[in-house]
C-alpha positions as CSV (number, residue, x, y, z in Angstrom):
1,X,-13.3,2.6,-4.8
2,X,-15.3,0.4,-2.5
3,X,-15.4,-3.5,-1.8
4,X,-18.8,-4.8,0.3
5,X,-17.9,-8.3,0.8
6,X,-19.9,-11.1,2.7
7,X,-17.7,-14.0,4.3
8,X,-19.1,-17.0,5.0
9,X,-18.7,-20.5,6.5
10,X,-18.9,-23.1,9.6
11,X,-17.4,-21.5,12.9
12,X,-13.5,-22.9,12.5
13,X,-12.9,-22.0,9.0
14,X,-11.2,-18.5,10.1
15,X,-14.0,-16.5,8.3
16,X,-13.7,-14.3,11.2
17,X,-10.4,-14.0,10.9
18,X,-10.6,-13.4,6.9
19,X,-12.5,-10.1,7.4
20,X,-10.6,-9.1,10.4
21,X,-7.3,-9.5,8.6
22,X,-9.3,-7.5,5.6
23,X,-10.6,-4.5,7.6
24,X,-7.0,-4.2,9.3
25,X,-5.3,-4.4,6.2
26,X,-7.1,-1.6,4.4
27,X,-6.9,0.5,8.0
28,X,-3.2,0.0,6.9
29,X,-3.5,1.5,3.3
30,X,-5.2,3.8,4.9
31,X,-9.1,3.2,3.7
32,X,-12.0,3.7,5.5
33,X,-13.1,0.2,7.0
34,X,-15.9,-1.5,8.8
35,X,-16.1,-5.5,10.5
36,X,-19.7,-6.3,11.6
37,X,-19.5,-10.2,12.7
38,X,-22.3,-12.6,13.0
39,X,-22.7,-16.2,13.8
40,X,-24.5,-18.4,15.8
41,X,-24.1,-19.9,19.6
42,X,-22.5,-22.8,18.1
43,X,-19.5,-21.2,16.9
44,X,-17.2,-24.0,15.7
45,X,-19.0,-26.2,13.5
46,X,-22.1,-23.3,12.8
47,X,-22.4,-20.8,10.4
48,X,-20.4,-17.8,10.8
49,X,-20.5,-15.0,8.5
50,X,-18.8,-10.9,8.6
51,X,-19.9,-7.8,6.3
52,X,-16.8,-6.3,5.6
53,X,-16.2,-2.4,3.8
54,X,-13.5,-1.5,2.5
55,X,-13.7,2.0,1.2
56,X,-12.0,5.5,-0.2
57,X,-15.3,7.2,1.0
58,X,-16.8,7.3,4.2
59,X,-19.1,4.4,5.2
60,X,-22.9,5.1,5.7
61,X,-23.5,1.6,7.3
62,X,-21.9,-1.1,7.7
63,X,-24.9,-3.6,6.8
64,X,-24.8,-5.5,3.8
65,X,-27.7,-6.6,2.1
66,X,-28.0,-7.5,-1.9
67,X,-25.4,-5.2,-2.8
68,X,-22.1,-6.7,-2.0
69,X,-19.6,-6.6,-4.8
70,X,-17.8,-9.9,-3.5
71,X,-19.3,-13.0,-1.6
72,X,-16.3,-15.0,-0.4
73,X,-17.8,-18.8,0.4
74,X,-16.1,-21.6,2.7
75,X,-18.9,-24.1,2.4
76,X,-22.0,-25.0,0.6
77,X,-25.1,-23.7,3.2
78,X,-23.1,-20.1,2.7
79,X,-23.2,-20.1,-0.9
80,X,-26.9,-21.6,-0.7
81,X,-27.5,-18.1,1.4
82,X,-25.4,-15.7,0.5
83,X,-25.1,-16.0,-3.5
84,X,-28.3,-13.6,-3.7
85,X,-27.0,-10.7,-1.6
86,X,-24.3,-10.1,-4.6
87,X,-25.3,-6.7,-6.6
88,X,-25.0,-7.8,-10.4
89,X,-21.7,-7.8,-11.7
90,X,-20.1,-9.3,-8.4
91,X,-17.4,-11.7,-7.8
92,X,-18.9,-14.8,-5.5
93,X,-15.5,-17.0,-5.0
94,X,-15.8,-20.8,-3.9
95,X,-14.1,-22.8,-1.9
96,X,-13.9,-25.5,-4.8
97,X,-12.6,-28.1,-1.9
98,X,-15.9,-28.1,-0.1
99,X,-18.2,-27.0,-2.7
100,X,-19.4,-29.3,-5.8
101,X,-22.4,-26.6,-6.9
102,X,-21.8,-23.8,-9.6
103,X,-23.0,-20.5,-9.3
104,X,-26.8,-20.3,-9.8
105,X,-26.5,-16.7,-11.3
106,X,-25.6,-15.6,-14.9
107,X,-25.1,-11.9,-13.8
108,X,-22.1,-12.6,-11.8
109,X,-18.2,-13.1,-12.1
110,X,-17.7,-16.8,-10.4
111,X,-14.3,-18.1,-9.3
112,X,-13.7,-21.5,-8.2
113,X,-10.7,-22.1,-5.7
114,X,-9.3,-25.5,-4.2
115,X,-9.3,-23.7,-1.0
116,X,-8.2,-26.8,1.1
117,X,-6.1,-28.9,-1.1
118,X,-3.8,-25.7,-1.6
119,X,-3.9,-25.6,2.0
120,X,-3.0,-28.7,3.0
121,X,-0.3,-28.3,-0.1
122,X,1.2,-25.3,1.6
123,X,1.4,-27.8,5.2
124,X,-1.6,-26.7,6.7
125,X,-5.2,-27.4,6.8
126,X,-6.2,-23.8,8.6
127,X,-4.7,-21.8,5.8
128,X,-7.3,-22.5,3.9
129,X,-9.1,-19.1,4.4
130,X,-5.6,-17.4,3.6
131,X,-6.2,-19.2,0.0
132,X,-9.4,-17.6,-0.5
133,X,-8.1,-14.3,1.0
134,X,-5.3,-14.0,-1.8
135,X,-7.6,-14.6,-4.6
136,X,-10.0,-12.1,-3.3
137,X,-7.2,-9.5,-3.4
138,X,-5.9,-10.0,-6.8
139,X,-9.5,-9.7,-8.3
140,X,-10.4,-6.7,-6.8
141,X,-6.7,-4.9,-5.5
142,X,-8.8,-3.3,-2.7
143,X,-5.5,-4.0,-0.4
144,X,-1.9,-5.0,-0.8
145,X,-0.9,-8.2,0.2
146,X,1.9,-6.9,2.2
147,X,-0.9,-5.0,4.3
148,X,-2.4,-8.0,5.1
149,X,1.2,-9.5,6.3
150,X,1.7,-6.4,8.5
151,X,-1.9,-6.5,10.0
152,X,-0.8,-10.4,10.9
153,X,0.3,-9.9,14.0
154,X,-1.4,-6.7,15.0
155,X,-4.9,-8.8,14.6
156,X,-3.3,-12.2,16.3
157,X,-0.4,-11.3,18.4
158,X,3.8,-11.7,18.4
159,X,3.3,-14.6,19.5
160,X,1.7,-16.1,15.9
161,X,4.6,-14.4,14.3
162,X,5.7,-17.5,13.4
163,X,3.0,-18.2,11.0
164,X,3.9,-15.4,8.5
165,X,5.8,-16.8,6.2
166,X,2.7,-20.3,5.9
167,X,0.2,-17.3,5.5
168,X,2.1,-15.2,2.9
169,X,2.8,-18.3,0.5
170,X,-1.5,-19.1,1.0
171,X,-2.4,-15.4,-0.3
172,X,0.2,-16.0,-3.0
173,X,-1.1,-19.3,-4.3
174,X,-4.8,-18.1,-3.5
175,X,-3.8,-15.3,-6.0
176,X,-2.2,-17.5,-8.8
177,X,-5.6,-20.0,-8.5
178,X,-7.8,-17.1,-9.5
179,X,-4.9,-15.6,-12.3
180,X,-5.6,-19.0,-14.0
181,X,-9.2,-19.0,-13.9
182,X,-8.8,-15.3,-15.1
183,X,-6.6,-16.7,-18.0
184,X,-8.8,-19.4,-19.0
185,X,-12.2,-17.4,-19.4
């Protein structure tokens, strides 16, 4: 089992924080991982983007290419760029909020999630990347959700504690988003 996922957005979105929470939560179930981060000067406002592996097997390299098996997208320019590095058969999942385009390709599983208005549901704008976190996990179960919970504070501090319970309830309706599309087709 082994999930090469691509996430991507402007710096402030927490895609950062996406694949860090990712990596530590399958360190946690006690996977083979890697976290290779890239963005821009910029950093709030630019593009940001992290390679993430989760994996039962050792990891060769920790580059992705055109052979991820998820592209997770926050915004439109990511999905402009990153839609072609998914192998066929791969899951690209939009943030529906920001992004009016459908997938381009015919050889790939798209999901559409209202990243931000669940957010802002839920009370707060910033768990939007939680949202898209918790349907990435129920389409592929490549970590439990309670992983990611535990790998909460180890990956932002005590001190953020406080923001556990905001986070769990955005993977949980980021899950039951992508359960209805999954319904539907």
């Amino acid at each position: 089992m082994i999930e090469k996922v691509i996430v991507a957005g402007f710096g402030g979105q927490g895609v950062m924080a996406l694949g860090k929470l990712l990596a530590y939560g399958g360190m946690l179930d006690d996977r083979q991982v890697s976290w290779l981060p890239s963005y821009g000067p910029e950093m709030r406002g630019g593009t940001a983007n992290c390679d993430v592996i989760v994996s039962d097997t050792l990891i060769g390299s920790p580059v992705l290419t055109d052979d991820a098996t998820a592209v997770i997208v926050m915004n439109l320019p990511s999905m402009d760029k990153f839609e072609s590095h998914l192998a066929p058969n791969g899951k690209l999942i939009i943030n529906k909020s920001l992004i009016e385009k459908k997938a381009t390709r015919d050889d790939i599983e798209a999901y559409y999630i209202d990243a931000n208005e669940i957010a802002m549901e839920i009370g707060n704008a910033k768990a939007a990347n939680m949202v898209m976190l918790g349907a990435f996990l129920e389409l592929t179960k490549i970590v439990k959700p309670e992983s990611i919970i535990k790998a909460f504070t180890k990956v932002f501090g005590e001190d953020k504690a406080k923001f556990i319970p905001l986070n769990e309830l955005a993977l949980q309706r980021g899950a039951e988003a992508v359960k209805e599309q999954m319904a539907v087709s």
